[in-house]
C-alpha positions in Angstrom: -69.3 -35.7 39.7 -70.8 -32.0 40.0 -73.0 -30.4 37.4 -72.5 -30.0 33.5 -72.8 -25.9 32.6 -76.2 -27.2 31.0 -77.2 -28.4 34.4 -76.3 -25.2 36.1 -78.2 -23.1 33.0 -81.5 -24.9 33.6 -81.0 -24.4 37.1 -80.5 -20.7 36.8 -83.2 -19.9 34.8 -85.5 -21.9 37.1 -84.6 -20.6 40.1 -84.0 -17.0 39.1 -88.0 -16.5 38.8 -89.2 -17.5 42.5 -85.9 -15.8 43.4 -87.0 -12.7 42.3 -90.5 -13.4 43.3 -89.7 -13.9 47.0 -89.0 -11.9 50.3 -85.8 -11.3 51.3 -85.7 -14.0 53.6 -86.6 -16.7 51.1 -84.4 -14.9 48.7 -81.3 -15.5 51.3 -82.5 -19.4 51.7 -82.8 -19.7 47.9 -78.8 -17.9 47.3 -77.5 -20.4 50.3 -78.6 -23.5 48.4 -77.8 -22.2 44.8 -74.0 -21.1 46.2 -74.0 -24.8 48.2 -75.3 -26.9 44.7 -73.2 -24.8 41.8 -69.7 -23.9 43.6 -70.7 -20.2 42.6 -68.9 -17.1 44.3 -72.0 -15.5 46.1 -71.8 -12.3 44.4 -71.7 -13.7 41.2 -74.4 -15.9 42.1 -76.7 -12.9 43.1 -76.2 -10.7 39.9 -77.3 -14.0 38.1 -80.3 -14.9 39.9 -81.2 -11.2 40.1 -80.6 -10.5 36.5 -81.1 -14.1 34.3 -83.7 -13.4 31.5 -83.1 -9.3 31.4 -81.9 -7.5 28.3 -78.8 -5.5 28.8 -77.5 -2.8 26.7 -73.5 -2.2 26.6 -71.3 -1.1 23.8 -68.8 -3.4 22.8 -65.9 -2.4 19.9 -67.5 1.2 19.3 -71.0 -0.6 18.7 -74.0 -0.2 21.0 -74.7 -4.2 21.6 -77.8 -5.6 23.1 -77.2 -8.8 25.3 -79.5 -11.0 27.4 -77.9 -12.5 30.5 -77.6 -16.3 30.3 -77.9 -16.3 26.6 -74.4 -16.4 24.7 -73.6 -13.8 22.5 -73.8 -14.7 18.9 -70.2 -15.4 17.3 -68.9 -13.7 14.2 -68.3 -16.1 12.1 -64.9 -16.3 10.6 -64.4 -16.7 7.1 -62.2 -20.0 6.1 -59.4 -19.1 3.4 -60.2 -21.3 0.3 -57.5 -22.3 -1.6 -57.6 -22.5 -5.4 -56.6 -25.6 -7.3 -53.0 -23.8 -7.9 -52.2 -23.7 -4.5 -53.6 -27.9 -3.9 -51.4 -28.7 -7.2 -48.2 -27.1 -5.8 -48.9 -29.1 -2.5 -49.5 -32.1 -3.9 -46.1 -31.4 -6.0 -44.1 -30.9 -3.1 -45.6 -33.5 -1.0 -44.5 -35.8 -3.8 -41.6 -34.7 -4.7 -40.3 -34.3 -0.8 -40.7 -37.9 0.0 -44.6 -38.1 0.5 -43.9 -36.5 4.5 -46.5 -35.5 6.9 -48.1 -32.0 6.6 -46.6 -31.1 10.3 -42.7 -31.3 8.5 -43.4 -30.4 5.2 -45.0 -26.6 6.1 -42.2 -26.0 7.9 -39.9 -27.5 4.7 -41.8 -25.2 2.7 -41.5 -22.2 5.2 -37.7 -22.6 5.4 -36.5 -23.1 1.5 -40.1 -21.2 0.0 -37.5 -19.2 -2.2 -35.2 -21.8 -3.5 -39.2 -23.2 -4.3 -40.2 -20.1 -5.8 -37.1 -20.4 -8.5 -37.6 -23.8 -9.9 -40.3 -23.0 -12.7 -41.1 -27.0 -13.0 -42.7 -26.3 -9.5 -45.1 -23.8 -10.8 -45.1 -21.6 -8.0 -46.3 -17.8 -8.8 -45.9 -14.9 -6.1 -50.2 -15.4 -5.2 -48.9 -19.0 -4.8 -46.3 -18.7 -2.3 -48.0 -16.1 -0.6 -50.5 -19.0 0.7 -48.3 -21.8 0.8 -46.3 -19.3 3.6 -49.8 -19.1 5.3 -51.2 -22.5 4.7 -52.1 -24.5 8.1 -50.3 -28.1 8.3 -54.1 -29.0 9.2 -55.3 -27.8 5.6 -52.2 -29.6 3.9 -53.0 -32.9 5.9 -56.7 -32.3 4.2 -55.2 -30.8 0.5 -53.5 -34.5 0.7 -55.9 -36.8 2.4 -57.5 -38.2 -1.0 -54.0 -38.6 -2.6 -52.8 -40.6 0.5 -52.0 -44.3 -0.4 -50.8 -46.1 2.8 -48.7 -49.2 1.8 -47.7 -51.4 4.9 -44.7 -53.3 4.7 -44.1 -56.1 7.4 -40.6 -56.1 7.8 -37.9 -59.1 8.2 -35.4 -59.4 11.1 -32.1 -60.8 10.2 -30.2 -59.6 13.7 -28.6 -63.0 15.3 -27.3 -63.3 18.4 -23.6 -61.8 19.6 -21.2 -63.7 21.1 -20.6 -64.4 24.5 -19.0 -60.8 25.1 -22.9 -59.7 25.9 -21.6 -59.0 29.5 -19.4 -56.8 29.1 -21.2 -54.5 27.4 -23.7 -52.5 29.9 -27.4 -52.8 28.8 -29.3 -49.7 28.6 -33.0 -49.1 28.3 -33.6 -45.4 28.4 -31.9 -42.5 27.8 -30.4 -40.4 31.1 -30.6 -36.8 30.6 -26.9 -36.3 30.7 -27.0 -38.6 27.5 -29.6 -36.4 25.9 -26.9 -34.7 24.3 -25.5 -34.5 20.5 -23.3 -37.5 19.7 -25.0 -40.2 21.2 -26.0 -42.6 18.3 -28.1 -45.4 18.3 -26.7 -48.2 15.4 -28.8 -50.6 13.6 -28.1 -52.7 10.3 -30.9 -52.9 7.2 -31.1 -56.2 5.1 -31.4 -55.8 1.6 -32.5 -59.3 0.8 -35.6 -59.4 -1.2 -37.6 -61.1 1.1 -35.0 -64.6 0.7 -32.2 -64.8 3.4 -30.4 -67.2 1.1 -26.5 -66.3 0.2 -25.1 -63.4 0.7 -26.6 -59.7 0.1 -26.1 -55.6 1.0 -26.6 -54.0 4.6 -27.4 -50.8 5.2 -25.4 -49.6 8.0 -27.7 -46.6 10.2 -26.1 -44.5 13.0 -29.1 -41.9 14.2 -28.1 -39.4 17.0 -30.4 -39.2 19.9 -30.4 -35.5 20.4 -30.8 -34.0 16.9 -31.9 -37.2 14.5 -28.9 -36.5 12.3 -28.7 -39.5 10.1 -25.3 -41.2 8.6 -26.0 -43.9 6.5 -23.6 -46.7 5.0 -23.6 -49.4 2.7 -22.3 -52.6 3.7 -21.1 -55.7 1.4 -22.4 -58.3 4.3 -23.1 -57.8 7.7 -19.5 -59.3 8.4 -17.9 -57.0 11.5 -15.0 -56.3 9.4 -17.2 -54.1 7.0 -19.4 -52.5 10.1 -15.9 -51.9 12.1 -15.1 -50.1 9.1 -17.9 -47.7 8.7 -18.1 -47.1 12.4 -15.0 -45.3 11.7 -15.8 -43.8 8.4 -18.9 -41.9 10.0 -17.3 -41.0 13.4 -14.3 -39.2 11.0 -17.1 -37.6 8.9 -18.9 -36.3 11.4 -19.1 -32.2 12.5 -19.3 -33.2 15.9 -17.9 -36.0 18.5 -19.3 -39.1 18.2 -19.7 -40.0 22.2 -21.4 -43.2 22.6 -23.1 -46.1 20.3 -25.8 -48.2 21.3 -26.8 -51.4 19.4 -29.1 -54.4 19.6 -27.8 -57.5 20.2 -26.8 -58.7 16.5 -22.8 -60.3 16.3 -22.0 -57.3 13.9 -21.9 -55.4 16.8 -21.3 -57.3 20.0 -17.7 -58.4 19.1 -14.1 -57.3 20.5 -13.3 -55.1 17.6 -15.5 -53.1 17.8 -15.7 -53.1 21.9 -11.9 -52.5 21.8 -12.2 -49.2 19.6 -14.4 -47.7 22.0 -12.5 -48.0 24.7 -9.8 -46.8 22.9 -11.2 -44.0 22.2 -13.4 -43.5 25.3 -16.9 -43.8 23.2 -20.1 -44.9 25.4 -20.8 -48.6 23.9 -24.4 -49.9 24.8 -26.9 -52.5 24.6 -30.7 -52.5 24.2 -32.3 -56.0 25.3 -33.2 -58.7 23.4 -36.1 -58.7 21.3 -36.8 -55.4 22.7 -37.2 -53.0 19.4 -38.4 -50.2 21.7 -34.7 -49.7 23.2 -33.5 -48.6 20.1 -36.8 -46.8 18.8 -34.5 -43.5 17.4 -33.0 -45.9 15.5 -36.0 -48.0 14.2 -38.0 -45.3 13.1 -34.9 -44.3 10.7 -34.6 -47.7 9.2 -37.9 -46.7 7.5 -38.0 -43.3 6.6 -34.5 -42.9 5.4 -33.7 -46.5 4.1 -37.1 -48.5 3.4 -38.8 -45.5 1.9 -36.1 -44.7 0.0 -34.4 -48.0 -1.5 -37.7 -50.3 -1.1 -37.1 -54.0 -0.1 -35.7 -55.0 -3.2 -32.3 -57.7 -2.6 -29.0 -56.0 -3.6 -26.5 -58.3 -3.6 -23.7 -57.6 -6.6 -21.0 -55.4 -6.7 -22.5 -53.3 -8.8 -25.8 -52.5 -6.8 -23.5 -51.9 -3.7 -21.5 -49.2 -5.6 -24.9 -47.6 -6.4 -26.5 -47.6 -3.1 -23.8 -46.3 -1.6 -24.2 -43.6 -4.2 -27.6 -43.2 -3.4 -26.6 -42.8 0.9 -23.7 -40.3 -0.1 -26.1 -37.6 -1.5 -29.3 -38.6 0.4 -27.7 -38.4 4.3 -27.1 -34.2 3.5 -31.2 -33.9 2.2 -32.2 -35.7 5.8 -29.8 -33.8 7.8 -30.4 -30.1 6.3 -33.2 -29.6 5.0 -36.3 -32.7 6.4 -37.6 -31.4 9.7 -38.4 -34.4 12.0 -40.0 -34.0 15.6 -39.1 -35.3 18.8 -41.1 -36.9 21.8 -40.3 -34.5 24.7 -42.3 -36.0 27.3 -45.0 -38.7 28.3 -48.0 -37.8 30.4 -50.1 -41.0 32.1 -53.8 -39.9 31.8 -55.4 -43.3 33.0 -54.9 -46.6 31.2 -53.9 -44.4 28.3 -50.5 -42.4 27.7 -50.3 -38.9 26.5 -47.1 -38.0 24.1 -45.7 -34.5 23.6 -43.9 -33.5 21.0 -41.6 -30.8 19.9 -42.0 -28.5 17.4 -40.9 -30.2 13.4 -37.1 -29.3 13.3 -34.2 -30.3 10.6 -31.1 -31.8 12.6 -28.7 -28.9 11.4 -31.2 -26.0 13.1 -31.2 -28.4 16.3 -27.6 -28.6 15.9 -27.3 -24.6 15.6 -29.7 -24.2 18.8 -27.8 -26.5 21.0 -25.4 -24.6 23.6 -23.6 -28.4 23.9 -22.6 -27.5 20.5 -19.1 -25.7 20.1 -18.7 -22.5 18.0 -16.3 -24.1 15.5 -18.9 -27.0 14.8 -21.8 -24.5 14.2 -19.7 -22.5 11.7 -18.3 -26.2 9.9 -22.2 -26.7 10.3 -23.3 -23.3 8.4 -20.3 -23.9 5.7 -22.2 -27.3 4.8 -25.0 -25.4 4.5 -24.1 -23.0 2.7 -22.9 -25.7 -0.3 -26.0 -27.3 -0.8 -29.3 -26.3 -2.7 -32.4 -28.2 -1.4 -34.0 -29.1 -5.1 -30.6 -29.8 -6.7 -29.8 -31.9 -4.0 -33.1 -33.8 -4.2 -33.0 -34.1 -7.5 -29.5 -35.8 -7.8 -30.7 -38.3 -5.3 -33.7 -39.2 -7.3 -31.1 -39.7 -10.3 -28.7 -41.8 -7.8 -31.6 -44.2 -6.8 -33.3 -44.4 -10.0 -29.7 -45.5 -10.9 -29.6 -48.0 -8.3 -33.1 -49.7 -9.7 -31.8 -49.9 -13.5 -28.7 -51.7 -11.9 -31.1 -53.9 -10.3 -33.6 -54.2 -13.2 -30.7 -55.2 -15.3 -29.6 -58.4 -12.9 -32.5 -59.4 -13.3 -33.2 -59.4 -16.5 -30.1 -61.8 -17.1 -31.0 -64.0 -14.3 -34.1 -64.5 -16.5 -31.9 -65.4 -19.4 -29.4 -67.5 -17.9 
């Protein structure tokens, strides 16, 4: 291990003395063993030893500037923007009222719809106001929300049983090729809404997240019979803008059955496997079933008609919100550093505006894609999915209520 810069400082300044002090032949044995000990270039090693300690005069910026060698000029220090309590209300605002995300997704929210923002008068956002927000740091929003932050864990429940006995003919896949990096390649997972009792029978949320951009479909289901999933499966591959190419699914009989085998070979669709017990295989996937469907519909049991008409309500209006308007990131690349792993990230990006940027993308599903768009209104459209699930919760309120009486 070679020296810290504070070693080869204290060794400077001690040698620099009895260099200057000695002969030239001493000067030359001093200079050998300073080169040999600090890795210095020898030139650079002679104007320090020849010049540590000694005042310099040199004008820097227009200004006449007096520096000592060895000793660091002093730094200007920068002022740090402070940020009124308008600015920390209006954060805290949309923080809450976008879903309580990270500061990395929701300055780039802000960034993107600022004017839509700036025209709701609820949101109390004047033009001083908006002129920060469009400057205001991720870091500083992280720190605007860090006393407000209420972490609630939730351990979830597994209700995935075993497929039948089809398992082998269905290839197993545990990472993603880069030929499969590509948009319409979805990874499918099911959501029980049981209320912590797996007793009877009770909603599914049906979840198809594409690899490539995170766009989000999201279905309800009456069970987790395959008749209902089989259904679905179609229902979002004839919604979608683009061609749905592959599906791959964990291990759970909704999935691994003949129907739903048989339709994608029909229609030459990819169909996949992650291993058993293996939640990392279908981490795109996993990381959906909580943002878009635990955080929104809570763990509460659905399980009457009348709940399922609702959430699939809620899913109908909430699926354009994830896919145009909340940026998510994606892991790029992994870098081994030791015993510990190093993940890279892309910059916070909504599905549509990866969609746009893709050249795997077709012209004619980039204009279907801006025509979307163009229909929706980012607070109007969060607004009527707050009304849709706050519908969904009286529906379930009221069951309950005459469960208590009967």
């Amino acid at each position: 291990m070679g020296l810290t810069m504070k070693d080869k400082k204290a060794l400077t300044q001690e040698l620099a003395r009895r260099y200057r002090r000695s002969d030239r032949k001493r000067k030359t044995a001093i200079l050998d063993e300073f080169v040999k000990t600090t890795g210095y270039q020898r030139k650079y090693a002679i104007h320090l030893l020849a010049n540590w300690g000694k005042s310099k005069t040199r004008i820097i910026d227009g200004e006449l500037v007096n520096l000592v060698v060895g000793r660091p000029k002093k730094r200007k220090r920068v002022g740090r923007v402070i940020y009124g309590a308008d600015v920390k209300v209006a954060v805290k605002e949309l923080w809450e009222f976008f879903d309580y995300m990270c500061g990395k997704r929701l300055v780039v929210l802000i960034r993107m719809n600022i004017e839509a923002l700036v025209r709701e008068l609820e949101l109390s956002i004047d033009k001083e106001v908006k002129r920060q927000l469009l400057s205001i740091s991720a870091a500083t929003i992280d720190r605007i929300l860090k006393p407000e932050r209420e972490k609630n864990r939730f351990k979830s429940r597994a209700r995935t049983r075993p497929g039948s006995i089809l398992k082998h003919q269905i290839p197993i896949r545990t990472f993603y090729p880069w030929d499969e990096r590509l948009p319409g390649f979805f990874e499918l997972d099911t959501v029980g809404h049981d209320g912590g009792s797996a007793a009877g029978e009770y909603c599914f949320t049906l979840n198809a997240t594409d690899v490539y951009s995170g766009w989000v479909e999201l279905r309800a289901l009456r069970n987790r019979g395959h008749r209902w999933v089989m259904e679905q499966v179609i229902n979002i591959r004839s919604e979608l803008p683009f061609a749905l190419k592959g599906v791959d699914t964990d291990n759970g009989g909704e999935f691994i059955n003949k129907v739903l085998l048989n339709y994608c070979k029909e229609h030459e669709i990819t169909f996949t496997r992650g291993r058993p017990y293996r939640k990392n295989d279908n981490c795109f996937v996993e990381q959906k079933n909580d943002m878009a469907v635990r955080r929104t519909v809570g763990y509460y049991r659905f399980d009457t008609e009348e709940e399922y008409e609702a959430l699939r309500n809620v899913y109908k209006h909430l699926c354009p919100l994830l896919n145009f308007y909340y940026p998510s990131v994606r892991i790029i690349a992994k870098e081994r550093i030791g015993s510990k792993v190093k993940k890279i990230y892309d910059e916070p990006k909504t599905p549509y505006m990866r969609l746009l940027e893709s050249p795997f993308v077709d012209a004619e599903v980039k204009n279907e894609l801006k025509t979307r768009a163009k229909n929706l209104q980012i607070v109007k459209q969060k607004r009527t999915v707050d009304r849709a699930v706050a519908h969904l919760l009286r529906v379930y309120e009221k069951k309950k209520q005459q469960t208590l009486v009967f």
